[in-house]
N, C-alpha and C positions, 0 to 999 in steps of 0.2 A: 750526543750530537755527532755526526758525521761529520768527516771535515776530510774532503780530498786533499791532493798534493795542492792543487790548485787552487783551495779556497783560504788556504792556511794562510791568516793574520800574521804579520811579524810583531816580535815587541811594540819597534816604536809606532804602527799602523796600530796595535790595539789601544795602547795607552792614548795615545793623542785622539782616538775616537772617545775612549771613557772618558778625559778629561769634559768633555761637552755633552755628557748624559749625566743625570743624578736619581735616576728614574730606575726601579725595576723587581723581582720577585725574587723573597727571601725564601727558598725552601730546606725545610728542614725535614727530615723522618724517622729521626729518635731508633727505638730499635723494638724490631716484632709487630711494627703496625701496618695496617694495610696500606694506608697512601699518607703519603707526605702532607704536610701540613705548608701551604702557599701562599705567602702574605707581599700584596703591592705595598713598596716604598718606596718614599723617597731615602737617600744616604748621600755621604759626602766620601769620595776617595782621594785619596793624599797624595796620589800618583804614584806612588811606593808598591805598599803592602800593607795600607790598612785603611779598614772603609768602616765609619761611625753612623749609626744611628739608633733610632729610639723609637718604643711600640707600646701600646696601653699596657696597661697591666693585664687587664681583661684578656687579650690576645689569648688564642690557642695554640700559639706556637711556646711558647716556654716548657711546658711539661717537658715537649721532645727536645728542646734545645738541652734542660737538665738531664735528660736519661744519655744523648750523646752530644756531646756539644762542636757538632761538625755541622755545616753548612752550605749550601752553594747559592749563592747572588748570579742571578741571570737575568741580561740587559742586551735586548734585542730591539735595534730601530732600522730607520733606512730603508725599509722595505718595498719592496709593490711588487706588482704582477705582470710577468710575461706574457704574453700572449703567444696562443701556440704558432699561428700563422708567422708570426717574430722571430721565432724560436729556431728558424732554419734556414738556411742556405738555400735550399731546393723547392720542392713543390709545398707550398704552402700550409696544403692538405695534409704532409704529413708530418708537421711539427706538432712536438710536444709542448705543455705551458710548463712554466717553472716560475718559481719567486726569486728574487735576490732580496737577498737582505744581511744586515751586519749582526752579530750577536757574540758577546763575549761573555765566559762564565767563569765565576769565581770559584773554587772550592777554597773554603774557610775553615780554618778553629774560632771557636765562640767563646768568646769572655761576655758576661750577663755583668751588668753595673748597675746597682742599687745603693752606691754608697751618693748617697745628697748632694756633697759638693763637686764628683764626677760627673753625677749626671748636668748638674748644672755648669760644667765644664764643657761638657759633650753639647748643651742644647744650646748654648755659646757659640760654639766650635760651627754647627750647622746654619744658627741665624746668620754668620759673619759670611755665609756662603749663600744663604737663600736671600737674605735681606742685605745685601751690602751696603746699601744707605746708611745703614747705622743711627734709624730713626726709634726702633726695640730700647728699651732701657733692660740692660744684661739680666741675665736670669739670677735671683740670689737663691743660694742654699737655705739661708735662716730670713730673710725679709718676707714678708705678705707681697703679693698674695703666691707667689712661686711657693715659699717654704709649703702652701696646703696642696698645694697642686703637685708637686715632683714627685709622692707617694704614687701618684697614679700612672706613671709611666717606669718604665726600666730601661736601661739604654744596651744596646751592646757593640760591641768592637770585635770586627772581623780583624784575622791574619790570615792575608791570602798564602795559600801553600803552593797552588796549582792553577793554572790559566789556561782555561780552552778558549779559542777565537775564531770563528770563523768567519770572512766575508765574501760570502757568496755574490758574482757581479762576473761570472759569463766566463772566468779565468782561462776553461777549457775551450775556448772559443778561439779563432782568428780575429787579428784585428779587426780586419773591417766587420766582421760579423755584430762586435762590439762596438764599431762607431754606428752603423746601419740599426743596430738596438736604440744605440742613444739620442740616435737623430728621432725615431719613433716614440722612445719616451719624452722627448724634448714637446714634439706635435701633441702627445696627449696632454701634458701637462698637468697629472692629476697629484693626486694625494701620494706626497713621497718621491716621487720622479724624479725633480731636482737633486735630490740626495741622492737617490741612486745614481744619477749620471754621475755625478761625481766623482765616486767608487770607479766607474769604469776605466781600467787602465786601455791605454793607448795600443 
């Protein structure tokens, strides 16, 4: 991912965006294969340095995860579309289009959990975050019908090493170029817009 001077995330701008995402693509690519292995998930991050979750057994990412157990979590939202005519200062005709959008990428080591009462730990750990109501009765290690069912999932626990962020949102621009953006994505009001204004700094 490219990331200018200008589009560069601070700490606290990335973390307080991931706290409000749980959404995004684990990829993995073992070693000597041709492409990576890409799987959408949900996960929970701690706001630390470690992000929990859990995938069938079935999944085709484990082999690669066992041959290197490195990883990267990429979680990209916020986005929409510039328009070229938007896009410039001057004659209309000669703006370019661009996206803004937020995206923060993890690079992880991977711990694989298959011991019963971890995972049953970890799928705790995630309901208490996905279901707060607290209406789930807790997942058991040894109780029916969890104890037949926890075979078929594996859980795993990233440690983040490394943090790319970038949000892109006009940086290299003048201000008013970025409010005169915002006001335009404000009138369009489509899919995302909202978020992106929001990004736009002053």
């Amino acid at each position: 991912m490219l990331i200018h001077p200008w589009d560069a995330a601070d700490e606290n701008e990335w973390r307080e965006w991931l706290a409000g995402h749980d959404f995004g693509e684990l990829v993995a690519g073992g070693r000597g294969r041709d492409l990576p292995v890409v799987v959408p998930t949900h996960f929970v991050f701690d706001g630390d340095a470690t992000v929990r979750l859990h995938l069938a057994r079935p999944n085709p990412v484990w082999p690669l995860l066992e041959e290197h157990p490195r990883a990267l979590l990429t979680v990209t939202g916020d986005y929409t579309y510039i328009r070229s005519d938007w896009n410039t200062a001057d004659d209309p005709a000669l703006g370019v289009p661009t996206s803004y959008y937020a995206s923060v990428q993890l690079a992880c080591d991977v711990r694989v959990i298959d011991d019963p009462e971890e995972k049953a730990a970890l799928l705790n750990h995630q309901l208490a975050h996905f279901e707060p109501d607290g209406k789930r009765i807790p997942v058991s290690a040894v109780d029916a019908p969890d104890r037949r069912l926890l075979p078929g999932i594996r859980g795993i626990e990233l440690t983040v090493t490394e943090v790319r962020a970038k949000f892109k949102y006009g940086g290299n621009k003048k201000s008013e170029d970025r409010r005169r953006i915002g006001a335009l994505l404000s009138e369009r009001d489509g899919f995302n817009d909202a978020e992106a204004i929001a990004h736009l700094k002053p």
